[in-house]
Structure formats: C-alpha cells, structure tokens
N, C-alpha and C positions, 0 to 999 in steps of 0.2 A: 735215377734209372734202376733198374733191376737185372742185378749182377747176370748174366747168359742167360737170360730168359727175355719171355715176348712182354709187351707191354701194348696199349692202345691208346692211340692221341687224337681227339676227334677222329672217330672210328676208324682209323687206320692202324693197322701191325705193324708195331718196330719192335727188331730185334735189338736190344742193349750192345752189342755188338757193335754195330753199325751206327752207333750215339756219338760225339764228341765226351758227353757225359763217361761214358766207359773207358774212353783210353786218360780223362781226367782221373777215373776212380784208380785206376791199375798202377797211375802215377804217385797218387795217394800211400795206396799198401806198400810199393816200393819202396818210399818214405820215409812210415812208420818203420817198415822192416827192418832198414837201415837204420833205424835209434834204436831199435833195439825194442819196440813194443810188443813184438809179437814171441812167441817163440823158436829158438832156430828152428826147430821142426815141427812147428804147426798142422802144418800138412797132412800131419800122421797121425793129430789128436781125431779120436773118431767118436766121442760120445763124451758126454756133461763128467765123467768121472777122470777125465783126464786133469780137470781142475786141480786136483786133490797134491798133484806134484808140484801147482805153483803155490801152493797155502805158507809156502817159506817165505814168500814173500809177502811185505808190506801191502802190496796192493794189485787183483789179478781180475781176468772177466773171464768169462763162458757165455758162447750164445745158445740159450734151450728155448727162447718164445713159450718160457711156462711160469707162470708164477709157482707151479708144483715144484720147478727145478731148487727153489731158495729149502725146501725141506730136504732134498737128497745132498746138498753140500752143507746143510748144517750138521746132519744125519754122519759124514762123511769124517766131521773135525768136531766130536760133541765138546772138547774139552776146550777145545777154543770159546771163551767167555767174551772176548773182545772183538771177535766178527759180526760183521755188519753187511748186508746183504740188500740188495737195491736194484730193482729193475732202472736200465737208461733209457732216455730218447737216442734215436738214431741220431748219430754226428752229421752237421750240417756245413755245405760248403759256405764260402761268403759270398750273400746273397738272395738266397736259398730262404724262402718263407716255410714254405711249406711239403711234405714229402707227401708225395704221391701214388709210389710202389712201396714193396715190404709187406712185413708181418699184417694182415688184418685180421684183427680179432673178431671171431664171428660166433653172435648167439644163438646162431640157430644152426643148428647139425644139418647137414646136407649131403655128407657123403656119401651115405643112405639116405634110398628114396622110399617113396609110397607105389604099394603097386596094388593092383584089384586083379585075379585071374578070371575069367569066364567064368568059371563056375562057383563062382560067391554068388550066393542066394540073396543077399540083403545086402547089397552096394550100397543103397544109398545109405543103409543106416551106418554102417561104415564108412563111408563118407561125413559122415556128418559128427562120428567121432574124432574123428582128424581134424577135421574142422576144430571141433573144440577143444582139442589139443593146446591150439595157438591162442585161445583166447585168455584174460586174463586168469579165470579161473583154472582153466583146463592146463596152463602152465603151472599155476603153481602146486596143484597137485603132483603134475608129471615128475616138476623137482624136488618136492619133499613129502609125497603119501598122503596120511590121514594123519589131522591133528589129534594129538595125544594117544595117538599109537608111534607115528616115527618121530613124529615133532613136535615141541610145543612153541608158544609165541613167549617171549620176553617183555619186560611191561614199556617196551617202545614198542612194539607190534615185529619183530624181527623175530623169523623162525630159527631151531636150535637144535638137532639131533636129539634125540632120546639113547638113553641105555641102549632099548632096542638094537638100537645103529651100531653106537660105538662100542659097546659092551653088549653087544648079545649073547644071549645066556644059554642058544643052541652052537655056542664056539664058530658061528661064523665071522668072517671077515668084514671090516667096515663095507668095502666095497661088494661083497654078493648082499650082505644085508641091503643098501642101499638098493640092488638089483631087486630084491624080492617084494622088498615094500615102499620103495618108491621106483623111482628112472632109474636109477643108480649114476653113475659117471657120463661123463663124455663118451668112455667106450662102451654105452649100450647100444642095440642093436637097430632102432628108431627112431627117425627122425623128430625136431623140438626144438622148445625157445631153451638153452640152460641158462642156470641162474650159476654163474661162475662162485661165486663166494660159497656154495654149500659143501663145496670138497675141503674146505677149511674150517674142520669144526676144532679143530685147535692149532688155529692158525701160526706162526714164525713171525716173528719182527721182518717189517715191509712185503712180506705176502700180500694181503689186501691191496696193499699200495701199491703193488706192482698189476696188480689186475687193471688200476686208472692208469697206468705207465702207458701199458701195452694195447690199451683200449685207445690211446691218441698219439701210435706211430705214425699212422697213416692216415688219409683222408682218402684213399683209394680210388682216386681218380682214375689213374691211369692201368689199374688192374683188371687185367680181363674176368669177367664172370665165371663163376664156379660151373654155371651152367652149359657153358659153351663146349662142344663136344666136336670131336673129327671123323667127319663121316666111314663110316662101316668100311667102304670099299679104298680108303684112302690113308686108313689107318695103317697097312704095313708099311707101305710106301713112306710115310711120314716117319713110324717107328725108326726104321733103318735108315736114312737121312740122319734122324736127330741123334741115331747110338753112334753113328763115324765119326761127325763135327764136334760132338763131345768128346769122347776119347781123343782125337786131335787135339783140342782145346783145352782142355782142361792140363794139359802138361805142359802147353804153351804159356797160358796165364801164369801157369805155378814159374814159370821164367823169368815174366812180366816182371811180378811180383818181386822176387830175389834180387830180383837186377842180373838173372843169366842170360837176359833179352834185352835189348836194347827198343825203346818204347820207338825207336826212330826207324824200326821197323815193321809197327802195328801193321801199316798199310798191306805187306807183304803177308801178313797173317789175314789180315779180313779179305783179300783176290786167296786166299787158301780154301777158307770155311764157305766164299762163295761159290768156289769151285766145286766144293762139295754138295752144292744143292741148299746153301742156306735162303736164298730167293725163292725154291721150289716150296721149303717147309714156312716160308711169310705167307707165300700166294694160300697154302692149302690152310693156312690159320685164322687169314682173312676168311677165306670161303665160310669155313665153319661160325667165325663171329659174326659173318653179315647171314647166315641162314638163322641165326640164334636172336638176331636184334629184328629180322623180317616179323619171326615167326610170334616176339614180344608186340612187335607194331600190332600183328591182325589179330 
C-alpha cells in the first residue's frame, strides 16, 4: 500500500487508510520502533543530512529515492574509508511477490509540459521538434550535446563528459555547463527521455548500482498517473479536506507508530478522518482519474 496516500485497483480510488494493509504497516514501525531500529526522534530528522549523526554507528539508513544522495553522505564523512553505501529494495511482508506503489523511477520528465501559444507562427515545425526530441536520436543529443565538443564515446561506444563539462575553462559549473551545451540535469526546464547515468561522471561506489535498485522498487501497478489532475472548480474544496485530515493524521500515526496509541483503536481514527471528508476527497479523485482514463480511451 502507499503509506496516506490514494492508490488505484482496477480502476478504483483507495485511500491506504482505509487498507487492512495500513493498520498491518503501522503495526510493523510500532515494531521496529520498539527494537530499537529507528531513531528515538526520528520524526524530527527533516532531510538526507540528518544521517551524518548516526555515522557512529556500525550500521544506519536514510531514505532520499536518489542514487545522488550516496555522493552527499560520502561527501559528509570523506575520511571514512570503510563505508559502504547501497541503495535497498523495499522490505517485503510474507507473502508479498511483488510491490506495486512507492518510489517509481521515471525517464521521462513530466512535471513540465509542452505548450504552443496562438501566436507561434510555425506549430508545426515546433511540433515536430518535440517530436524528435523522444526519438532515439533527438534523446541522445538532448542528454549529452555534440560529440567531441561535450562528449566523446569510449571504445565500447559509451559517451563520457569532456573538459568542457567538467572542467570548463569559463569557471563554470558542471551543472550550468551541462545546461549550456547539452539538457543539463533533471532540473532543466523541458520536458525528455533522461539518461540517468550522465550525472555521474565520476561516479561513488554503488551509484550506478543504485540507479538498477531503484529502477525495480516497483512495477507500479497500483499508482495513479502523473497525468491525472483535479478539476479547476474542485480543487479548493479538495485542497482544504486533504490540509485537515492530514494535520489530524499525521500526529495520530506519529502515535501509532510509538505505541502512544493503541492499534486497538485504529477503527475510532479512520470514523475521524472519515468524518472529515475522507470519502468526499475518494469520490473527487475518482472523478478526475475516470475523466483522465475517458479522455486516454477517445
């Protein structure tokens, strides 16, 4: 399931909430809590460099969903020679083949779109470099420029940063270089296929490998589409539902979790969050993933 979030099951909306799966998960962190695997105040850790306090011990994890994250913790402890850094799979219950929410690793940038205004003169040809954007070639320019100006091949045919890139000799930075003479990073401004490995021109032990880690968390069955959206007029409405149930929720769970709650009271928590309108914001989630799967059909 996917910890307070929606998920889709032959096209229906369920809230993780409302799962058996979820008050099994809560029972789980109570668990661990209680041995001792997490930290007493986890809660409070807010970003990947909170790690840096458990490096005393033997053995510690951070969740960042980046194979970038393995260079900010080596970066972190340079003097540590004997760390060893390793993306996981998601922990699985017994049973359990397969995970179907979580992390999906996604090649093509989406959170930026394409758009044409009225008054572009030449759509289609515009059109039609987008087009080729996606296609073999048109990607691998996107992600690494002109050969032997940003890149050259290696004699297995694998491209490799130039000077240009990483050593540019107008004092820029790997990353605006990459901006100027190819796509630059994930945070550029246009959508594309990326080639994840090109942000590692001098990769960290199990970098690479974590890019195949995180590339087979999920098989994303049960995740709703990037594309699905909540209609214009339904959006405040929805907003303000999902800001209450969460501020509720999320200090309940943190209870759950401790053991300040007793799991033998789930039931009394989910007649709360339903009370709040957690059925309102299924019904309007559905709406929008059955207008989004219409509009795929015609």
């Amino acid at each position: 399931m996917n910890p307070g979030g929606f998920m889709v099951k032959d096209g229906t909306i369920v809230h993780a909430y409302e799962t058996q799966e979820y008050q099994d998960y809560l029972a789980q962190m109570n668990d661990w809590y209680k041995k001792g695997f997490f930290n007493d105040d986890f809660y409070n850790d807010t970003d990947i460099t909170t790690v840096r306090y458990d490096m005393a011990n033997d053995l510690c994890s951070f969740v960042d969903y980046s194979a970038a994250g393995i260079s900010d913790i080596y970066d972190m402890n340079p003097a540590n020679t004997k760390m060893e850094l390793m993306a996981i799979h998601y922990p699985k219950a017994d049973g359990v083949e397969d995970i179907h929410v979580g992390y999906d690793s996604q090649l093509i940038k989406n959170v930026d779109t394409w758009a044409i205004t009225t008054a572009c003169d030449d759509y289609i040809d515009l059109l039609r470099m987008v087009n080729w954007l996606y296609s073999e070639e048109g990607q691998f320019i996107y992600n690494w420029g002109e050969e032997g100006v940003s890149y050259e091949l290696d004699a297995d045919g694998n491209p490799h940063w130039t000077d240009l890139i990483i050593n540019n000799p107008d004092g820029l930075s790997y990353m605006f270089a990459t901006y100027k003479y190819a796509s630059g990073q994930a945070t550029t401004f246009f959508p594309g296929v990326f080639d994840m490995e090109k942000g590692f021109y001098d990769p960290r032990p199990g970098q690479l490998e974590a890019l195949t880690t995180l590339s087979e968390l999920t098989d994303g069955e049960w995740i709703i589409d990037r594309g699905v959206a909540i209609p214009l007029e339904l959006q405040t409405e929805n907003a303000s539902i999902s800001t209450e149930i969460s501020t509720y929720a999320d200090g309940e769970i943190l209870k759950f979790i401790l053991g300040d709650r007793s799991m033998d009271t789930y039931d009394d928590f989910l007649s709360t969050v339903e009370s709040m309108g957690l059925d309102r914001i299924t019904e309007i989630q559905q709406q929008a993933y059955d207008t989004y799967m219409s509009k795929l059909d015609s």
